[in-house]
Z-matrix of the N, CA and C atoms (Angstrom, degrees):
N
C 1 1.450
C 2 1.533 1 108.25
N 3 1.170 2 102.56 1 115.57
C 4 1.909 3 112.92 2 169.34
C 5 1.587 4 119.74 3 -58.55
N 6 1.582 5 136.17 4 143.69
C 7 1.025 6 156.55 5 -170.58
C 8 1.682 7 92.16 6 -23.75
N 9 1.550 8 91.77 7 -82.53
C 10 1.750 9 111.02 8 -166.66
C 11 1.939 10 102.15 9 -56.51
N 12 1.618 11 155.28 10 -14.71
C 13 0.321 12 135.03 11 158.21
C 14 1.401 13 119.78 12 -75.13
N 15 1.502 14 122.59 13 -32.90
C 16 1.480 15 131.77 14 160.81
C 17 1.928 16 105.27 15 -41.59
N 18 0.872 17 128.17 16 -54.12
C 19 1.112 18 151.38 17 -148.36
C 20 1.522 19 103.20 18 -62.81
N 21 1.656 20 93.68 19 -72.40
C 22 1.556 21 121.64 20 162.93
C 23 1.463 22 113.50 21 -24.64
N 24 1.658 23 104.52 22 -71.77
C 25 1.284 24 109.18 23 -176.08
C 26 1.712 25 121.89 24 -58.79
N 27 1.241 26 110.52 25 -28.64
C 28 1.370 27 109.78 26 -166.36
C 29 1.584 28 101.53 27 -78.48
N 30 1.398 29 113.68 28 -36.43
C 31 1.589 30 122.24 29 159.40
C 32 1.544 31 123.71 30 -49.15
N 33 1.409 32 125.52 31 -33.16
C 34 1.494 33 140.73 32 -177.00
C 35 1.850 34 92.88 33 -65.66
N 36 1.773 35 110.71 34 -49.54
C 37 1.283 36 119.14 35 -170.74
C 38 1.241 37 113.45 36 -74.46
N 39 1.186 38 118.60 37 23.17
C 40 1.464 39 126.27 38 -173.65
C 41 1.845 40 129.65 39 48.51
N 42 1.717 41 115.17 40 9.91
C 43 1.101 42 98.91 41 161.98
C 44 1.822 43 140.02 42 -70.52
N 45 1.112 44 89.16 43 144.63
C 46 1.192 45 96.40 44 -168.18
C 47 1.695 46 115.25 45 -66.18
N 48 0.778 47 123.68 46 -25.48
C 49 1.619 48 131.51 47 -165.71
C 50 1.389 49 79.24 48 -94.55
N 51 1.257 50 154.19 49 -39.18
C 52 1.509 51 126.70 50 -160.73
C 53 2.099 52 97.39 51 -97.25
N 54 1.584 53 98.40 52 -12.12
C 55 1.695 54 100.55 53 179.17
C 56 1.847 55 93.07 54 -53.15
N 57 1.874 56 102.51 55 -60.79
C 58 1.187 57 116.37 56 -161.55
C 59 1.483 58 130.76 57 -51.40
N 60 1.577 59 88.30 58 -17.78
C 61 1.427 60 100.26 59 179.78
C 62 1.477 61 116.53 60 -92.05
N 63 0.733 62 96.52 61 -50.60
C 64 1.871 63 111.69 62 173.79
C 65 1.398 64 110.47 63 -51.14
N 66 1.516 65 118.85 64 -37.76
C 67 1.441 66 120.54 65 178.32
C 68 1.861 67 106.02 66 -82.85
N 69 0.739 68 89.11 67 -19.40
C 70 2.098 69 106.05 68 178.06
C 71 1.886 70 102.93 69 -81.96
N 72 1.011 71 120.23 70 -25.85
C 73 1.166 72 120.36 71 -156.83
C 74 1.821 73 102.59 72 -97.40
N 75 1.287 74 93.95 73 -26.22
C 76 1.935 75 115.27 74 -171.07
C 77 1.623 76 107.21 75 -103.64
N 78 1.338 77 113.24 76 -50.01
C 79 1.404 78 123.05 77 -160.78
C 80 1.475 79 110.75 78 -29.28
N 81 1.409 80 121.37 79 -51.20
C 82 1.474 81 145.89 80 -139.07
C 83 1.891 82 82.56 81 -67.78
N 84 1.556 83 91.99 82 -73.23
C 85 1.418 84 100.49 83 -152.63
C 86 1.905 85 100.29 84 -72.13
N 87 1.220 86 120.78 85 -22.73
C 88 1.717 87 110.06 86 160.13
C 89 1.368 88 139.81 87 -54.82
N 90 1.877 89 95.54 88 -41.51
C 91 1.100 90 104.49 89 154.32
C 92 1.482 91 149.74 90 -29.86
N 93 1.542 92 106.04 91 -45.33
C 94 1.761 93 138.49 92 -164.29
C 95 1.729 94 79.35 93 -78.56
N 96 1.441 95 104.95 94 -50.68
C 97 1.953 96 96.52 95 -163.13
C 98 1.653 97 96.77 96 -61.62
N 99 1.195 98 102.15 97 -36.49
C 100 1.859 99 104.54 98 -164.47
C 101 2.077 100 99.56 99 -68.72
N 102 1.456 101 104.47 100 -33.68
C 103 1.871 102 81.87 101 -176.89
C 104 1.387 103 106.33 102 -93.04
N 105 1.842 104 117.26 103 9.10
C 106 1.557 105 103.95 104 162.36
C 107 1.656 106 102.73 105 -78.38
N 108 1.223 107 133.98 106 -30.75
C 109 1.257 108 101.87 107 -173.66
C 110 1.905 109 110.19 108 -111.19
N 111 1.063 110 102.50 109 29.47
C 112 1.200 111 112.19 110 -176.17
C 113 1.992 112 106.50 111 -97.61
N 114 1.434 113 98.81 112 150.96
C 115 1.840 114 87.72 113 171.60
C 116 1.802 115 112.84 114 -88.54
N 117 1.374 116 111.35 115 5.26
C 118 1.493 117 111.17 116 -178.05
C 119 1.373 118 93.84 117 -175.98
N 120 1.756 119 107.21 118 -174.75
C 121 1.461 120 125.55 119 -166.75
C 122 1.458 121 97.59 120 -70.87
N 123 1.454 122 112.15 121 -56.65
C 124 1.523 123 114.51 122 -169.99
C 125 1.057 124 112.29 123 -48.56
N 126 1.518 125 120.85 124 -50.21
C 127 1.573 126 116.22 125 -173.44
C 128 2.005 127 114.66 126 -49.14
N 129 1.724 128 82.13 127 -57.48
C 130 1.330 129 93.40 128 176.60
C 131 1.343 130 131.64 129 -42.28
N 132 1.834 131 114.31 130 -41.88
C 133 1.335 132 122.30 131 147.52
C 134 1.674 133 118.50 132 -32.42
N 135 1.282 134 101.17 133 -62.23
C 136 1.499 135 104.15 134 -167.71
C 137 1.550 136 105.50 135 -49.02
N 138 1.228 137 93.38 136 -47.92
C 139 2.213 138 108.25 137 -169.37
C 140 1.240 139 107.06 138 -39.93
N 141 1.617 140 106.36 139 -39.21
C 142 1.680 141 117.70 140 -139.37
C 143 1.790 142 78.66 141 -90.99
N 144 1.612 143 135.05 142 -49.11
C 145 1.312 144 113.19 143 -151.35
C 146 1.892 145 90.45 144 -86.70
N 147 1.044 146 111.54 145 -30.30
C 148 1.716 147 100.83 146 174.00
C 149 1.403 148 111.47 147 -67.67
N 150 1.242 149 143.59 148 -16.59
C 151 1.007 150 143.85 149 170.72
C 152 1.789 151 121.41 150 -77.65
N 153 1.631 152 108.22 151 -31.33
C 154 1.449 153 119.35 152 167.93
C 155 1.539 154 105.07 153 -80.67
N 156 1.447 155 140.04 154 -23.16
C 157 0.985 156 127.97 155 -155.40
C 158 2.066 157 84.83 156 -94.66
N 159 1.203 158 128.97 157 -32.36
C 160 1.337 159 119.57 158 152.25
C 161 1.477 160 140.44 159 -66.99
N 162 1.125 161 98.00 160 -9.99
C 163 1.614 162 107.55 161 165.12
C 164 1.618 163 115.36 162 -95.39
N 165 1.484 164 120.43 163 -17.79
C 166 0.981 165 115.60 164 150.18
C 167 1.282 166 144.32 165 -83.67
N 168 1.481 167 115.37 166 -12.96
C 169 1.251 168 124.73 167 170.74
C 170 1.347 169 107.01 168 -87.78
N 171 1.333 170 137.37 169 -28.87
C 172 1.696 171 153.64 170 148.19
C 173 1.306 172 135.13 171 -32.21
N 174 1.814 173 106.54 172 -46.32
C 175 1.284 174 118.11 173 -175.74
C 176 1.364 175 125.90 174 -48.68
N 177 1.873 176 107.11 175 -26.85
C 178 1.582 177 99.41 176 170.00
C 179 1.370 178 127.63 177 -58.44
N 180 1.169 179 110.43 178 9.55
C 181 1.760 180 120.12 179 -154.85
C 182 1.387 181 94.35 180 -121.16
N 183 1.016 182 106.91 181 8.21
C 184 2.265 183 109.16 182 -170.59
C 185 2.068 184 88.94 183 -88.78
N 186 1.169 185 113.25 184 118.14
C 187 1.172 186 118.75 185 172.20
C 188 1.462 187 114.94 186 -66.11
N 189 1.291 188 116.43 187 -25.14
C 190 1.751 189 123.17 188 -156.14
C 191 1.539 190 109.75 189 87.10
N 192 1.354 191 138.56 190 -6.57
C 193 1.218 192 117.39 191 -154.26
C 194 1.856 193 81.22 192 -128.42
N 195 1.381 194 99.70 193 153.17
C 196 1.462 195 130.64 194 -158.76
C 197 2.051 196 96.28 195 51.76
N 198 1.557 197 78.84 196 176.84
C 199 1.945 198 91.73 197 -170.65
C 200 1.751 199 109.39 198 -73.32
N 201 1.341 200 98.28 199 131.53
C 202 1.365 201 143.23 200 -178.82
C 203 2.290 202 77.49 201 -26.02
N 204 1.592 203 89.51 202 -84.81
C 205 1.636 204 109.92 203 -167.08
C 206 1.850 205 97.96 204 -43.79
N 207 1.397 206 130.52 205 -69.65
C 208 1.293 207 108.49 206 -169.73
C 209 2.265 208 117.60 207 -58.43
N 210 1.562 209 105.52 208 -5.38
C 211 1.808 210 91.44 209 163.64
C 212 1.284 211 99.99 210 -76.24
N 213 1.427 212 129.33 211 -40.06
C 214 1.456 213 115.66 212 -149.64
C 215 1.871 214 91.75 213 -91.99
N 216 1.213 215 118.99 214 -30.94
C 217 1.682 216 87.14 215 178.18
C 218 1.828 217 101.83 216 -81.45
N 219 1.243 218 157.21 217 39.40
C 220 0.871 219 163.78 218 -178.91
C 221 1.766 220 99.12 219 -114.48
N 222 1.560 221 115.45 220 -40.51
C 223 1.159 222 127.43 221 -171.94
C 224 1.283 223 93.19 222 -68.25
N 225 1.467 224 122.68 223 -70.98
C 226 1.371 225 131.58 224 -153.46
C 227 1.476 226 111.27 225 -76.13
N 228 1.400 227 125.77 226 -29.72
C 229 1.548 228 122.52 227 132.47
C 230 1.390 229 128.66 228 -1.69
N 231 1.771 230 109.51 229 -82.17
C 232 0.975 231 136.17 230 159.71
C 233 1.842 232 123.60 231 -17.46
N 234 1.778 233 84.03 232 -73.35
C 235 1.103 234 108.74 233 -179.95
C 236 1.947 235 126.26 234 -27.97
N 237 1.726 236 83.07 235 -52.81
C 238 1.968 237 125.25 236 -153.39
C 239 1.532 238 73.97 237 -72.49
N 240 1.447 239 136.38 238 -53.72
C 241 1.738 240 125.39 239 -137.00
C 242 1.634 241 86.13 240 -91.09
N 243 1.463 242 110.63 241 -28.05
C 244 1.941 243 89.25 242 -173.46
C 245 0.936 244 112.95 243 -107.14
N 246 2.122 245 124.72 244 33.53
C 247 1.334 246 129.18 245 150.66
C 248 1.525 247 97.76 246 -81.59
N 249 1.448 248 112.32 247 -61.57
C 250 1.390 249 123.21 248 -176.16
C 251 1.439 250 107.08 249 -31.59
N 252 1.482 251 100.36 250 -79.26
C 253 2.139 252 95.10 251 174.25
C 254 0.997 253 106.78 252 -55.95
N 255 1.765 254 162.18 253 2.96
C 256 1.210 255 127.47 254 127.90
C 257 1.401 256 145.68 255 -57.13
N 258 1.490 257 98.87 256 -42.23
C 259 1.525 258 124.29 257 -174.19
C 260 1.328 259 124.02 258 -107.60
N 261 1.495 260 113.99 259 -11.62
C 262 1.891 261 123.05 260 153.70
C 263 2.031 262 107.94 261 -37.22
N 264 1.424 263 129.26 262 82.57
C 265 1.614 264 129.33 263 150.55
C 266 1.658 265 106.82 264 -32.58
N 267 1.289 266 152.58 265 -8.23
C 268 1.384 267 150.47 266 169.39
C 269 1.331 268 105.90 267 -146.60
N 270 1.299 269 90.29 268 166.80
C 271 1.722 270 114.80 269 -178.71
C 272 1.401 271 109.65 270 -63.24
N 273 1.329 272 118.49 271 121.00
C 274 1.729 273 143.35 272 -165.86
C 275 1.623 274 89.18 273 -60.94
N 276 1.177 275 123.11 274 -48.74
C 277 1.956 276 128.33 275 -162.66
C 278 1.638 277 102.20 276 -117.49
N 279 1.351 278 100.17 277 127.20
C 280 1.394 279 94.07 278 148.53
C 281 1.579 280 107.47 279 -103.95
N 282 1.522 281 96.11 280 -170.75
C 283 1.155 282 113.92 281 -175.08
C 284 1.759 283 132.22 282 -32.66
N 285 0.926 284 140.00 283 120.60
C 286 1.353 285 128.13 284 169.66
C 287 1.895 286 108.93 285 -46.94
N 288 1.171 287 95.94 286 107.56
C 289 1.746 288 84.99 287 170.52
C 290 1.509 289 118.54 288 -119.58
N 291 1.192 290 97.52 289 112.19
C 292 2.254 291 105.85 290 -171.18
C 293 1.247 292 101.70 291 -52.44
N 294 1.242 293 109.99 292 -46.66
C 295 2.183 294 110.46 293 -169.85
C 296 1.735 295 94.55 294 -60.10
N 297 1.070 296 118.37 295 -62.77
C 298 1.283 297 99.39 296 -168.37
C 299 1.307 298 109.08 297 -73.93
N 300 1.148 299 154.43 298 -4.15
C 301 1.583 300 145.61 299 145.51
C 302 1.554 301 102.99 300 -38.18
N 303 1.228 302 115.61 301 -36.26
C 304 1.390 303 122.11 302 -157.52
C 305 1.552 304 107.42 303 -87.60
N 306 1.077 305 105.21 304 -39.84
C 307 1.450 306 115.59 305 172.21
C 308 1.419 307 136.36 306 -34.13
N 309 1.563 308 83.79 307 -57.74
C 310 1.609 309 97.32 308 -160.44
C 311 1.975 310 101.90 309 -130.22
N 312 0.888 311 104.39 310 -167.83
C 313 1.398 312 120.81 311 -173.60
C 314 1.631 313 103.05 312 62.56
N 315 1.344 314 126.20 313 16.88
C 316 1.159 315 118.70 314 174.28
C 317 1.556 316 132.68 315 -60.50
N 318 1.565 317 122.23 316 121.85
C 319 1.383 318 86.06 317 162.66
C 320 1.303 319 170.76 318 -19.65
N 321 1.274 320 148.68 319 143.42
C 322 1.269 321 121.43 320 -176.54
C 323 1.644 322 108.52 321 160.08
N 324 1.192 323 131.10 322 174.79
C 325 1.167 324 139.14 323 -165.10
C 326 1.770 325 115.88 324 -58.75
N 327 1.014 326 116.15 325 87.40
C 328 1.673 327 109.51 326 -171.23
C 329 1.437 328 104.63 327 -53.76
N 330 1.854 329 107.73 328 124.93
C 331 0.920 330 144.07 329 162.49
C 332 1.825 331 105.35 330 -34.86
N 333 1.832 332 144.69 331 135.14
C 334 1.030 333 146.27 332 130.88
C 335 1.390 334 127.85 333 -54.33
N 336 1.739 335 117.64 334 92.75
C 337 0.991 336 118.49 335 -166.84
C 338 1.792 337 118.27 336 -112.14
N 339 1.433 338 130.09 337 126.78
C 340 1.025 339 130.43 338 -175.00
C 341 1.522 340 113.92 339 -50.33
N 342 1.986 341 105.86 340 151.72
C 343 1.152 342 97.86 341 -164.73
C 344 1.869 343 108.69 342 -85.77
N 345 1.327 344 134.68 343 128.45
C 346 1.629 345 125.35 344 -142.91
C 347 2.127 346 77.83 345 -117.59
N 348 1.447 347 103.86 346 144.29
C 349 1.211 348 106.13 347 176.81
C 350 1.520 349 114.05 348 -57.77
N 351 1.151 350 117.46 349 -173.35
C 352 1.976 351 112.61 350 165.23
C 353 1.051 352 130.09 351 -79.17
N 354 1.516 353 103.15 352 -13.45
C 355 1.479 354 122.52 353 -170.20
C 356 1.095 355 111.46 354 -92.71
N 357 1.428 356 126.53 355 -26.29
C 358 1.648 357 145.27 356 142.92
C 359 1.514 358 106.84 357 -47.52
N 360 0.729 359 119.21 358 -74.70
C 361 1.532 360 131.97 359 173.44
C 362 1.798 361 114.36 360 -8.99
N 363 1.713 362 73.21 361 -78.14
C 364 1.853 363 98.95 362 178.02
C 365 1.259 364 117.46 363 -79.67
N 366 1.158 365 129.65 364 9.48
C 367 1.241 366 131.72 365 145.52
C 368 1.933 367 124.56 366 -88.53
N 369 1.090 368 89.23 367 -39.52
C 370 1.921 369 88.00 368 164.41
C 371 1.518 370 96.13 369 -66.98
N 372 1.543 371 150.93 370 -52.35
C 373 1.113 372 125.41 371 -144.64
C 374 1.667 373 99.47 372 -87.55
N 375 1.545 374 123.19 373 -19.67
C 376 1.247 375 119.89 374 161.11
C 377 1.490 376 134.74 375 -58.05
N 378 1.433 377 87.69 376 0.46
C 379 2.143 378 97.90 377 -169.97
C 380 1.529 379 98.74 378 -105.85
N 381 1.345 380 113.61 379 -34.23
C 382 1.404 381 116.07 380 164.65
C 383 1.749 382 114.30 381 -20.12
N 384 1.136 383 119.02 382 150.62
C 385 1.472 384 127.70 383 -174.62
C 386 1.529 385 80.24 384 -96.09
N 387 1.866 386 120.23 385 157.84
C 388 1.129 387 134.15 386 172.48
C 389 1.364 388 117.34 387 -32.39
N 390 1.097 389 103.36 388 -62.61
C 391 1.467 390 123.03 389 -165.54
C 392 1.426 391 123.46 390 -50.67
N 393 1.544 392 95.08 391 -43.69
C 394 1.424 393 96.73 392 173.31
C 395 1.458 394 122.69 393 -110.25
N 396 1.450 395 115.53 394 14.51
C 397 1.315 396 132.53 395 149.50
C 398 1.522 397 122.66 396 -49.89
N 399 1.489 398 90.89 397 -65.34
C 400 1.313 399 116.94 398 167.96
C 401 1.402 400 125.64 399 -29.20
N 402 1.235 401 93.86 400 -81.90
C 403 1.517 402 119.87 401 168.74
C 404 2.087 403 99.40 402 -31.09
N 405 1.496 404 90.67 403 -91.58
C 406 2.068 405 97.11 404 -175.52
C 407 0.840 406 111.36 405 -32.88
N 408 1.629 407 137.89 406 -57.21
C 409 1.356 408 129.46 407 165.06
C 410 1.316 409 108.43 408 -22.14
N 411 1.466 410 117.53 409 -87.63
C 412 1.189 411 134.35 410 -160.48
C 413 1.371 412 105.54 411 -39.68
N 414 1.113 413 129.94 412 -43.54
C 415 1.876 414 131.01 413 -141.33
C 416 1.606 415 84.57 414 -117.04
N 417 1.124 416 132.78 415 -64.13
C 418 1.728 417 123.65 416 173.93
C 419 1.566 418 124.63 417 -50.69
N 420 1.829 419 99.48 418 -66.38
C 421 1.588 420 88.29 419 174.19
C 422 0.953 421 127.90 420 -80.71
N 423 1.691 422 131.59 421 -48.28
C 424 1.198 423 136.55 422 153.63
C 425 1.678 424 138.53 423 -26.42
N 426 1.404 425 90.12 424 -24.19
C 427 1.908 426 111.42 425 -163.10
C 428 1.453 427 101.65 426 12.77
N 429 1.634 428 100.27 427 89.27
C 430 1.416 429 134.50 428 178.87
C 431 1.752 430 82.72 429 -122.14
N 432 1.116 431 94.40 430 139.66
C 433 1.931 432 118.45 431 -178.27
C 434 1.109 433 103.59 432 -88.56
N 435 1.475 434 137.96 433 156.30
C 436 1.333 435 138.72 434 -171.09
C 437 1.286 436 118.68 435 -46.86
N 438 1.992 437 97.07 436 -50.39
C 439 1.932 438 104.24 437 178.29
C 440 1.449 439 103.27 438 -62.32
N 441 1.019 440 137.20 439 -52.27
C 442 1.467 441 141.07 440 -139.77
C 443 1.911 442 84.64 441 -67.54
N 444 1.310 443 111.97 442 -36.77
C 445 1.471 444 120.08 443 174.54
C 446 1.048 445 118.04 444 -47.38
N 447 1.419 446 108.68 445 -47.88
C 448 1.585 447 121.54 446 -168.70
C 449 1.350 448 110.03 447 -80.22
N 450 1.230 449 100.12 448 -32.94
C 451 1.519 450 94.09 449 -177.26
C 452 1.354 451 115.48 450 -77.81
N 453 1.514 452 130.83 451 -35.30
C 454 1.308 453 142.54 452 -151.57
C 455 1.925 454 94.34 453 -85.66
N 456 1.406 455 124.15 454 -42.92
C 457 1.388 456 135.00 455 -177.10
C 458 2.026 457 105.67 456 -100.60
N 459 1.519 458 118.97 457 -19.77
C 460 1.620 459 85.28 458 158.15
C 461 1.418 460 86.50 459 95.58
N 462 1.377 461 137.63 460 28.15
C 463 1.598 462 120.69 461 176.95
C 464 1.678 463 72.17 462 -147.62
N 465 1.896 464 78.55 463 -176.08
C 466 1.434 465 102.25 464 -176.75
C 467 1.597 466 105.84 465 -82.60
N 468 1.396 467 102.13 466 179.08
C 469 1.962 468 117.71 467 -179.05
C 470 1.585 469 99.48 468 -81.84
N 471 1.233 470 144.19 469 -23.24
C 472 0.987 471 139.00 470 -151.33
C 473 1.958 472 86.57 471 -126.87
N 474 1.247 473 136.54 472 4.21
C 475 1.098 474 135.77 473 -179.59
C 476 1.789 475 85.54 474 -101.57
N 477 1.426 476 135.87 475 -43.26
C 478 0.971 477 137.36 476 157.78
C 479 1.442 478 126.54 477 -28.17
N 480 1.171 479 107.09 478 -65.18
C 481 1.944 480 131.41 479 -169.50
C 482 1.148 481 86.56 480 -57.55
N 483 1.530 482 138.50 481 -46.12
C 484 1.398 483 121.30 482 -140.54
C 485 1.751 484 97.09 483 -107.39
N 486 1.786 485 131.85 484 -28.39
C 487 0.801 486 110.49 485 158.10
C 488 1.750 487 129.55 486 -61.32
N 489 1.482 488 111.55 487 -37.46
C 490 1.501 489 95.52 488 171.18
C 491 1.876 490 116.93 489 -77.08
N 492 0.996 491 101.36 490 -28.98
C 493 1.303 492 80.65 491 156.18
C 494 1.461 493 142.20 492 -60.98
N 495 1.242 494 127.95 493 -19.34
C 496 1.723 495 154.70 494 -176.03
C 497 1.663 496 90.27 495 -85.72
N 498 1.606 497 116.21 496 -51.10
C 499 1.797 498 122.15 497 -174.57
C 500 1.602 499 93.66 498 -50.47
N 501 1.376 500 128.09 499 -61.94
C 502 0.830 501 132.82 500 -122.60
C 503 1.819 502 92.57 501 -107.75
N 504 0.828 503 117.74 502 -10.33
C 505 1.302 504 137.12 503 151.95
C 506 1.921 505 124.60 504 -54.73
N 507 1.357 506 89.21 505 -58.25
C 508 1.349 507 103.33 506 -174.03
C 509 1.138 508 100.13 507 -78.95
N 510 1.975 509 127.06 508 -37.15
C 511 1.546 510 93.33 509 178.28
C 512 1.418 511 132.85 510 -99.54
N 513 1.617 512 104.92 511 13.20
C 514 1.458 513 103.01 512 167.35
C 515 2.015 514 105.27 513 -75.46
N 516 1.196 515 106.87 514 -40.88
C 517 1.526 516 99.29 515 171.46
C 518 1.947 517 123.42 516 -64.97
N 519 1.087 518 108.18 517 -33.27
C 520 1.618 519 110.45 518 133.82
C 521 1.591 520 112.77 519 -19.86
N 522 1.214 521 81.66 520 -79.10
C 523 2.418 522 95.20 521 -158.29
C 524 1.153 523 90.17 522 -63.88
N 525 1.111 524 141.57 523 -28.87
C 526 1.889 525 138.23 524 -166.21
C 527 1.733 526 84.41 525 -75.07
N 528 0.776 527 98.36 526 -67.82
C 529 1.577 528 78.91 527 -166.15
C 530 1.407 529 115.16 528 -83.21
N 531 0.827 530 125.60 529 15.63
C 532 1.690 531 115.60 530 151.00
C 533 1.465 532 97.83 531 -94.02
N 534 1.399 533 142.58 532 -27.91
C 535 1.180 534 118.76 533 -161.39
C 536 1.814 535 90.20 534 -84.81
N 537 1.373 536 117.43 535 -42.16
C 538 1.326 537 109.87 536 162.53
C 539 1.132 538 125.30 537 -7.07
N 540 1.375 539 98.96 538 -66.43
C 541 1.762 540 127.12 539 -142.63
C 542 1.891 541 88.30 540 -77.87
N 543 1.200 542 112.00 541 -41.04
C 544 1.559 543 104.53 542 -161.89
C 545 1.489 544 105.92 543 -91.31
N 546 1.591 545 119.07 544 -16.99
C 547 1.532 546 123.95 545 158.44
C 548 1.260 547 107.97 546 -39.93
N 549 1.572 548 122.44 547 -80.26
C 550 1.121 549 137.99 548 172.78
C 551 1.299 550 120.90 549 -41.89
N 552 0.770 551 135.14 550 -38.47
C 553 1.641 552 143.15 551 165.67
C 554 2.093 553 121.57 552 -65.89
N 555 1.116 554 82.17 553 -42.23
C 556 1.458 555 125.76 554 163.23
C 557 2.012 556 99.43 555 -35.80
N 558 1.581 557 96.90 556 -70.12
C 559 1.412 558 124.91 557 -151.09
C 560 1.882 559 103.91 558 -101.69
N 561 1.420 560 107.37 559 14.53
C 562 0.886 561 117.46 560 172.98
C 563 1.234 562 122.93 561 -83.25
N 564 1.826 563 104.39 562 -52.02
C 565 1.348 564 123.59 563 172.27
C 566 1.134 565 111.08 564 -60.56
């Protein structure tokens, strides 16, 4: 029996020092998934210990087969989308709109864009409205396919396309104006 299956088991038996470890050993990198769909650290905190307290009540259900880390970020996945559909104050989707499918996401000459830290990064995708948080997560980090979208959130494939397209919308106008912002700032000195 390998470390992490040792590990597992001693966690199933409810010790605590192997809970602590196992949650010490994962936290770091769950975390990062929990403040992409989170609106801040705290939330993300919150995600991350409601999300271990289901992976621990869960773990009897871990077959052993594929990696330990992709069940449990699958869990905490999970977890992040049915805080959101609890605690989203407005409607996660608007409307499917065809004209703007049509609009935008067009091909074309990729834009030269400055390189923005992660922390820049993950802060535009935290300003995102639910919906299309959701969504980018899902289809960027996750690389969940439009259906797998539809199916997992309960809308259509093309209610999909148009929120990441709208995500992906909002954060190139994001980067425009930070790259703006640091031109100008830039041209100050």
């Amino acid at each position: 029996m390998n470390q992490e299956a040792k590990l597992i088991e001693a966690c199933l038996a409810g010790k605590r020092k192997a809970q602590s470890e196992f949650y010490h050993r994962f936290a770091s990198r769950l975390y990062g998934v929990c403040l992409r769909y989170a609106s801040g650290r705290a939330e993300a905190e919150d995600l991350l210990q409601e999300g271990f307290i289901r992976v621990f009540s869960s773990l009897h259900t871990y077959t052993g087969y594929g990696s330990i880390e992709g069940w449990l970020r699958k869990i905490i996945v999970n977890n992040n989308l049915n805080y959101i559909r609890a605690h989203a104050n407005q409607p996660l989707f608007s409307a499917f709109d065809e004209q703007a499918m049509q609009e935008t996401d067009e091909p074309g000459e990729p834009e030269e864009q400055p390189d923005f830290p992660v922390e820049t990064l993950l802060g535009l995708v935290q300003q995102l409205p639910y919906g299309y948080r959701m969504i980018f997560n899902l289809y960027v980090f996750e690389e969940y396919s439009h259906k797998q979208i539809a199916e997992e959130l309960n809308i259509s494939e093309n209610t999909s396309k148009t929120q990441l397209m709208r995500a992906r919308a909002a954060l190139r106008k994001q980067l425009a104006q930070l790259t703006s912002k640091s031109t100008v700032s830039d041209r100050a000195y």
